[in-house]
N, C-alpha and C positions, 0 to 999 in steps of 0.2 A: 347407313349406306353412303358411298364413297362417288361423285363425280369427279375426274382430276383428283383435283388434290383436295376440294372441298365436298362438304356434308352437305347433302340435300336442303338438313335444316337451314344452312350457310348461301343456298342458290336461294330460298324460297324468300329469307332476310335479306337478300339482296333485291328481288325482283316484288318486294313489299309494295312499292308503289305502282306498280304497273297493276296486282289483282287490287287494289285499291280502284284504280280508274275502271279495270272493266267492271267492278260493280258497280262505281258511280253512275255510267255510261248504261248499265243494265236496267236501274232504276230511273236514270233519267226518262229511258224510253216508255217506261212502264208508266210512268207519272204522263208523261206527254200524251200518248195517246189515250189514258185516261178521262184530262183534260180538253179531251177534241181538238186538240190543237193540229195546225193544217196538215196533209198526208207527206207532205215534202220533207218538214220536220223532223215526222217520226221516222221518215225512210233515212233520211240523212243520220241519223243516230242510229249508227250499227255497231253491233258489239262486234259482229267478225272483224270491221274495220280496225276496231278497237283492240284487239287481236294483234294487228297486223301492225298498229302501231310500237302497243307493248313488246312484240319480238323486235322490231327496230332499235328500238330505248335498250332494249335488254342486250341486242347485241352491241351498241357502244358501248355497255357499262363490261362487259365481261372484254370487251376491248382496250381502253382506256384503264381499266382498273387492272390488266392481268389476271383475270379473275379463272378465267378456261380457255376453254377451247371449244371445237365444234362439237363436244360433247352435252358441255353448258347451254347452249342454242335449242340443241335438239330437248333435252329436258326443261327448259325454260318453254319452247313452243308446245311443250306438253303438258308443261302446267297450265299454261294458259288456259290451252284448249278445254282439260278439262274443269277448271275454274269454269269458264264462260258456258258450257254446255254443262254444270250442275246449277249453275245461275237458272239456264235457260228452261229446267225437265224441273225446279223447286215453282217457275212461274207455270208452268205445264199441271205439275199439279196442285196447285192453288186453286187451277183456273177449274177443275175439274174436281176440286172439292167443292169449292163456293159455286157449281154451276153458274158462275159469268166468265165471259170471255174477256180477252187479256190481246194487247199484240202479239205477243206467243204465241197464240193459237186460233187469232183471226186470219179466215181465208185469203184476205187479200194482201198480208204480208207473206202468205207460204209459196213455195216451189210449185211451178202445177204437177200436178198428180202424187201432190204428198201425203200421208199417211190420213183419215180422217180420225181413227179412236185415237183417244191420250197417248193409251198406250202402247201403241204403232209408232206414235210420235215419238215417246221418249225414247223406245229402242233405236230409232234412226239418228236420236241425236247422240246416245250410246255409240253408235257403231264407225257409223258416216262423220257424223261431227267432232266426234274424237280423233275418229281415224284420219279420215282426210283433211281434218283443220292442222292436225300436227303434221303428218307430212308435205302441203303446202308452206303449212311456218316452218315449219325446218331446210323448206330447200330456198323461200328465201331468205332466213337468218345464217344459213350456211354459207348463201352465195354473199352477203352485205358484209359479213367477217370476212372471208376471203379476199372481197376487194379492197376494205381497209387496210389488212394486212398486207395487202401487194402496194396500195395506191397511196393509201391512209397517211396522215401521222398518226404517230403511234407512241407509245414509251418507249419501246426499241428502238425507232427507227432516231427519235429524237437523240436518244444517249448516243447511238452509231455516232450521228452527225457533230453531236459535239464533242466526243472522244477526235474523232478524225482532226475538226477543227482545233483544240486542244494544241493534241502531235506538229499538226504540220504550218502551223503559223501562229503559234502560241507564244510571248515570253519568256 
């Protein structure tokens, strides 16, 4: 399957270190509040965050490298997405194999009024966290390319500028 001009395989080896971080980030959390460590902590370590980071990084690199377009963004905020919400439904049901609870699925990290069974749970993160993590990341990996490209340096805009300089007061 073909994004641009690159292979899926090609976007996912590119964006290698970004699902690196959100599992680091996933595990960190998992460990933290394991360890009782204070609730500020745990709350401060979020994988959405971390999300929101990754489509950042990932739209310089597909910026910077020439790598896409706003096509790359939107499949990259979708990998993400769904990286971090199979992270989150594998501790979902861990937590509901082993009968103990996990920050995943202690009450006082959840939404109010969210799902109580597992698997209420993992469908919302199916649907919702899929869904709406990748179109939040996509609109703003769409809007952060966009303005590079307008505002940015760029490779383009660089070569412009030194072509021009080159021509008109060159040697």
């Amino acid at each position: 399957m073909r994004i641009g001009r690159h292979r899926l395989r090609d976007h996912i080896l590119l964006m290698r270190p970004m699902f690196v971080l959100i599992a680091a980030v996933w595990m960190l959390r998992l460990i933290l509040a394991a360890a009782n460590s204070p609730e500020w902590i745990t709350r401060v370590t979020s994988v959405t965050t971390t999300i929101a980071v990754a489509v950042l990084l990932a739209v310089l690199l597909i910026h910077f490298k020439r790598f896409g377009g706003y096509a790359s963004v939107i499949v990259s905020a979708f990998l993400f997405n769904l990286w971090a919400q199979a992270l989150i439904i594998i501790a979902i049901l861990l937590s509901y194999f082993t009968g103990t609870e996990n920050v995943y699925t202690a009450l006082e990290y959840s939404l109010p009024g969210a799902p109580n069974s597992h698997l209420e749970h993992v469908y919302a993160h199916l649907t919702f966290g899929i869904g709406i993590g990748t179109l939040v990341g996509t609109t703003f990996g769409c809007l952060m390319l966009f303005l590079l490209r307008r505002l940015g340096p760029g490779p383009a805009r660089e070569s412009t500028w030194v072509r021009k300089g080159e021509v008109g007061g060159g040697p």
